[in-house]
C-alpha positions as CSV (number, residue, x, y, z in Angstrom):
1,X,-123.1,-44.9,77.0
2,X,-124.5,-41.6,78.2
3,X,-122.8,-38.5,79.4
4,X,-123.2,-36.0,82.2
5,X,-121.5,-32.8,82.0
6,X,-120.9,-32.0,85.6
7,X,-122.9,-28.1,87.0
8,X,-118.8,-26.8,88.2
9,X,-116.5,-27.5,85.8
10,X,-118.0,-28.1,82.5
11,X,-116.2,-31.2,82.0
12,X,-118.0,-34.4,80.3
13,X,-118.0,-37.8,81.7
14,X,-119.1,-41.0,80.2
15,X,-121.1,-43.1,82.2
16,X,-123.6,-46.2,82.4
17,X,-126.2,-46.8,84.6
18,X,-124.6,-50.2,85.7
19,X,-121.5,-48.4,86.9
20,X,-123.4,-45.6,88.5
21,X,-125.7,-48.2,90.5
22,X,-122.2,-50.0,91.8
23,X,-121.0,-46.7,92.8
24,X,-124.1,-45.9,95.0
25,X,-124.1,-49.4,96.4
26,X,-120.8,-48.6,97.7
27,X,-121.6,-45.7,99.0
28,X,-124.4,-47.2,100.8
29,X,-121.9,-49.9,102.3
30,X,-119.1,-47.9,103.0
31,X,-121.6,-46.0,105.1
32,X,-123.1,-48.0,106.7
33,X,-126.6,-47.3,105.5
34,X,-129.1,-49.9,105.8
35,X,-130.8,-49.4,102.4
36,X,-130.0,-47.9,99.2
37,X,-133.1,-44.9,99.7
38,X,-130.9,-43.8,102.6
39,X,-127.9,-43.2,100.7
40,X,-129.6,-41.5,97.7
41,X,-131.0,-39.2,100.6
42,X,-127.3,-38.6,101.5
43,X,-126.1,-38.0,98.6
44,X,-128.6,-35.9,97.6
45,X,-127.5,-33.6,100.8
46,X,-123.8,-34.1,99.8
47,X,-124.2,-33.0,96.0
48,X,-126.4,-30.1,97.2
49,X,-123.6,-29.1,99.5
50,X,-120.6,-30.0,97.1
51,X,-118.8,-32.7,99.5
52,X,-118.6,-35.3,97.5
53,X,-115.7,-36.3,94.9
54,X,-116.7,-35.9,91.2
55,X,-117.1,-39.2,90.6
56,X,-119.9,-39.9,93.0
57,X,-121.3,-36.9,92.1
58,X,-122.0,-37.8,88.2
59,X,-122.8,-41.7,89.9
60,X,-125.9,-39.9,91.4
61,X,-127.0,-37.9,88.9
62,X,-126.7,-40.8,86.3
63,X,-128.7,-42.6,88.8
64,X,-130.8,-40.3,89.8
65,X,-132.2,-39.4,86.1
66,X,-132.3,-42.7,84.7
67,X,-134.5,-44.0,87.7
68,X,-137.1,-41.2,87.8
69,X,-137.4,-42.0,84.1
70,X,-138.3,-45.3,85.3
71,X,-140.7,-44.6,87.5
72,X,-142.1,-41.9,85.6
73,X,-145.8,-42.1,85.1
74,X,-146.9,-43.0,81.6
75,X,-149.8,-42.0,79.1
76,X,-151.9,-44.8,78.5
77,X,-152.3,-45.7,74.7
């Protein structure tokens, strides 16, 4: 399990990457946006602006770093 400290408070909470993708899935739905890339976009506007509650806040960062470290390019060996 990996931890976020949330950028107001200071506080620490704990979580994985499989709750942090439901979260944004439900975003998405709740919505109504027709793909997941438009509700990342959201909530990137939403975190930049400090609308949304905590716990979609750490759902995006969580999913936010752990994808870009997917898609991260790689050094060939």
């Amino acid at each position: 399990m990996k931890t976020i400290t949330t950028l107001n408070n200071g506080n620490i909470y704990q979580m994985d990457i499989g709750e942090a993708i439901e979260i944004v899935q439900a975003y998405q739905r709740t919505n109504g946006f027709p793909g997941l890339l438009e509700a990342v976009i959201d909530m990137q506007d939403r975190v930049t602006l400090d609308e949304l509650p905590i716990k979609q806040k750490v759902a995006f960062r969580r999913f936010m770093k752990d994808m870009s470290a997917l898609f991260a390019p790689r050094e060939s060996v």
